[in-house]
C-alpha positions in Angstrom: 155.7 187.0 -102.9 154.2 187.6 -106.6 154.6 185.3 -109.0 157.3 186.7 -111.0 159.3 186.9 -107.6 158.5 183.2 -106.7 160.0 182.3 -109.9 163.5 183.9 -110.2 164.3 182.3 -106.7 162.8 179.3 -107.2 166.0 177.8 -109.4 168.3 178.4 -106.3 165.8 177.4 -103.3 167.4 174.2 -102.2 164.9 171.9 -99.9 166.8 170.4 -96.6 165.5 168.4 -94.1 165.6 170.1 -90.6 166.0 167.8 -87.5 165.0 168.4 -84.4 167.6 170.0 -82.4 169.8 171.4 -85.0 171.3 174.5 -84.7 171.0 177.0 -88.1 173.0 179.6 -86.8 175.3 180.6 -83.8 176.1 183.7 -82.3 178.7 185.9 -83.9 178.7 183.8 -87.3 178.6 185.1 -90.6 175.4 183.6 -91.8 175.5 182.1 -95.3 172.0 181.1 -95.7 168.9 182.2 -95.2 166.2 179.3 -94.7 162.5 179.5 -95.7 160.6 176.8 -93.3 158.0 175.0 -94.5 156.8 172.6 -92.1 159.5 173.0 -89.3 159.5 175.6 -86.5 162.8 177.5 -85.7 163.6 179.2 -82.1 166.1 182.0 -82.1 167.4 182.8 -78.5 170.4 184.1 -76.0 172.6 182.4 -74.5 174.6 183.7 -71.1 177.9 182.9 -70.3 177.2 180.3 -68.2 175.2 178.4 -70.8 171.6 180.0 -69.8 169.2 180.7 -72.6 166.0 182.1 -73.8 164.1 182.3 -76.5 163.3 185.5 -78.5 161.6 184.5 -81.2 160.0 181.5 -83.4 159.4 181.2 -86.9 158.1 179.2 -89.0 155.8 179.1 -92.5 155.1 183.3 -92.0 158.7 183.9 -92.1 162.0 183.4 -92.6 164.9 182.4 -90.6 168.5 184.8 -90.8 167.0 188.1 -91.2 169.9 189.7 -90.0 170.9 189.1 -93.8 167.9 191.2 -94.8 168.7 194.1 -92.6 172.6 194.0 -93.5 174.0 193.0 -90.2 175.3 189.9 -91.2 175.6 188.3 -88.3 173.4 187.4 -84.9 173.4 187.6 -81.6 171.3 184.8 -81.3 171.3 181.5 -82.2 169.0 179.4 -84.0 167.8 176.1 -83.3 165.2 173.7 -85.0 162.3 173.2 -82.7 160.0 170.9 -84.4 161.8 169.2 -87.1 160.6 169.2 -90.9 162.0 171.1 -93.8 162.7 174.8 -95.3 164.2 175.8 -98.5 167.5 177.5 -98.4 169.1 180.2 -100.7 173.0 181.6 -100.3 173.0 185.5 -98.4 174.5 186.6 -101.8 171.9 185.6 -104.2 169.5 186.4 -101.2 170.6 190.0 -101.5 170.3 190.3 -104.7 166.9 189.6 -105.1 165.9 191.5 -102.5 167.4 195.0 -103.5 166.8 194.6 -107.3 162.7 194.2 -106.5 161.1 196.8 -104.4 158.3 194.4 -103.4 159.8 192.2 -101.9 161.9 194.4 -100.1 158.4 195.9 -98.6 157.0 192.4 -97.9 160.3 191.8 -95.7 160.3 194.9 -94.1 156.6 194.0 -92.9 157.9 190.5 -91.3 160.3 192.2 -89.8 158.3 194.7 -88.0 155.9 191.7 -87.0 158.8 189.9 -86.0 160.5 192.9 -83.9 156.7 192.8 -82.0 156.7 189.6 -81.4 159.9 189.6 -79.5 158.8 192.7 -77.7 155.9 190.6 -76.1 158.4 188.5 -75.4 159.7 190.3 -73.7 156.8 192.1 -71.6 155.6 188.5 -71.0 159.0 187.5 -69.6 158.6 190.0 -67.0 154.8 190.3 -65.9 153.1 186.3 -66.9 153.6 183.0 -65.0 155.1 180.3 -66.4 152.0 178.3 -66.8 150.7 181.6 -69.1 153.9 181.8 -71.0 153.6 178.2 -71.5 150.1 178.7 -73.2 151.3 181.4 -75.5 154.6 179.0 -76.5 152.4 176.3 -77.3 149.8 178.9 -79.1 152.8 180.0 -81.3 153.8 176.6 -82.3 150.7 175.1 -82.8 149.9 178.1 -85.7 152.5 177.5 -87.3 151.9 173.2 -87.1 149.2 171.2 -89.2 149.2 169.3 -86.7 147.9 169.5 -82.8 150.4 167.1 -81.7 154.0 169.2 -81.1 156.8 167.4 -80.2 158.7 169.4 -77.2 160.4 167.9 -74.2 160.7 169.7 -70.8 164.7 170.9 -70.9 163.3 172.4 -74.3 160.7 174.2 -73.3 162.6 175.5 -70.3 165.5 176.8 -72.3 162.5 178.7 -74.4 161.0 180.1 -71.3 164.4 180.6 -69.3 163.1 178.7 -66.2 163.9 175.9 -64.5 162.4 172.7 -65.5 160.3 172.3 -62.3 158.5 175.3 -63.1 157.4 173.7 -66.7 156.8 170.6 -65.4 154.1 172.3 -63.1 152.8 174.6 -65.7 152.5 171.4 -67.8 150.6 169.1 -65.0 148.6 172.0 -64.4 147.4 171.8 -68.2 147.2 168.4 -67.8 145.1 168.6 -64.9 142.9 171.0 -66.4 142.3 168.6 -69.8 143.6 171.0 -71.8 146.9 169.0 -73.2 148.2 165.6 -72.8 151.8 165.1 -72.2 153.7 162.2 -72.6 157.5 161.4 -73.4 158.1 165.1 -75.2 154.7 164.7 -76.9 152.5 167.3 -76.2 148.6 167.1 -77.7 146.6 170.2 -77.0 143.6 169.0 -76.5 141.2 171.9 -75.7 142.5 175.1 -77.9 139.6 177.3 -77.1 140.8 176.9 -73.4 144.5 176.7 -74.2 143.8 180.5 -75.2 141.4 181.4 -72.5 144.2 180.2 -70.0 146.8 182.3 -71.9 147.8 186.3 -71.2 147.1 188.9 -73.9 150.4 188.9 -75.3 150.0 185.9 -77.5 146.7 187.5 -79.1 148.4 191.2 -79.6 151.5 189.5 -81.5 149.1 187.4 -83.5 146.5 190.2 -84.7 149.7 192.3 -85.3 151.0 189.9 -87.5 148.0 189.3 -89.6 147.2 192.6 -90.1 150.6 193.5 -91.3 149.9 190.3 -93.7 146.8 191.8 -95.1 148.5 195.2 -96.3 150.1 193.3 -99.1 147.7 191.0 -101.1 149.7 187.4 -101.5 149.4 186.3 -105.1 150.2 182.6 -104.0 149.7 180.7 -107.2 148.9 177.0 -107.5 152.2 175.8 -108.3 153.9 177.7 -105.9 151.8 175.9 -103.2 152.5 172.7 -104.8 156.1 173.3 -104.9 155.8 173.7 -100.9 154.0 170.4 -100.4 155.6 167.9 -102.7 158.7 169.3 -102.5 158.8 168.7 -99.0 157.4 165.4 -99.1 159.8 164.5 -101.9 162.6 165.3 -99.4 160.8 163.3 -96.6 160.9 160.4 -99.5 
């Protein structure tokens, strides 16, 4: 966002801490918030009847998590659920939509993450229907590991099964198969890619197509992120980690 943006939201950002395995939003709900991550990843997905899920899409630093609130909806069918715990500002829907109609820029900027977004989980979908699991697996731990400083992602099995929608023996092979291959190491829902270059290679096209998507629709509008904005990001969250 430009910097005069950044600064009339900045007064009613609110930093929270995002564990692992909290739920942002459920199905149906009126959201209230909408949550800017920092360093936490988000997973959005369905859930069935009988308590099935899977994923539809992941955001984290690029985005923004309730975008239903954006497009006037709402409400979502999905749910949201931190994946990799951290931190993310949060502003009220209200004020939310308020800054967002009143400034046309922004309004653009959003409208650009949400066609990247509305790609992504495309892919998604294509992927879910053509890739193994041991592909899929790739491009999941592709996703999280751009949007992580860090090449060590904390995942356990169940987890990544509900985000593939398969059973837990099929990610558990996909994984030893990785493993095998010195690509990762995976211990005790710690998974450390060791080898990206081959991480990719191993991978289907659909991670690569989502990802040069998304950074050209990036580069259409020229970030003007300021020093103290990027400041803001980092101490602030490690003032809340304090």
């Amino acid at each position: 966002m430009r910097a005069a943006e950044r600064e009339r939201l900045y007064p009613h950002l609110q930093l929270v801490p995002m564990p692992l395995g909290t739920i942002v939003y459920e199905p149906g709900r009126v959201l209230r918030h909408v949550y800017f991550p920092t360093n936490s990843i988000v997973s959005t997905s369905y859930v069935m009847r009988d308590g099935a899920s899977a994923e539809i899409s992941v955001v984290g630093n690029e985005g923004l998590v309730g975008i239903s609130v954006f497009m006037g909806g709402e409400s979502s069918l999905s749910r949201a659920t931190v994946q990799s715990a951290g931190f993310a500002y949060r502003i009220t829907a209200k004020r939310f939509k308020q800054e967002v109609h009143q400034h046309g820029h922004m309004e653009t900027l959003l409208l650009r993450y949400t066609q990247a977004l509305i790609t992504q989980m495309a892919l998604t979908a294509v992927c879910n229907r053509h890739h193994s699991v041991a592909q899929r697996l790739c491009g999941r731990l592709l996703q999280s590991l751009d949007r992580s400083s860090s090449n060590r992602l904390s995942m356990t099995q169940e987890l990544i099964a509900n985000m593939l929608g398969v059973r837990r023996e099929g990610v558990t092979a996909a994984a030893a198969k990785l493993q095998n291959l010195g690509i990762i190491r995976y211990s005790r829902g710690q998974v450390t890619v060791l080898d990206r270059p081959r991480l990719e290679r191993e991978c289907c096209e659909c991670y690569a197509v989502v990802k040069k998507e998304t950074d050209r629709l990036a580069r259409l509008y020229p970030h003007d992120r300021g020093h103290a904005a990027d400041t803001m990001a980092v101490n602030g969250a490690s003032e809340g980690a304090a």
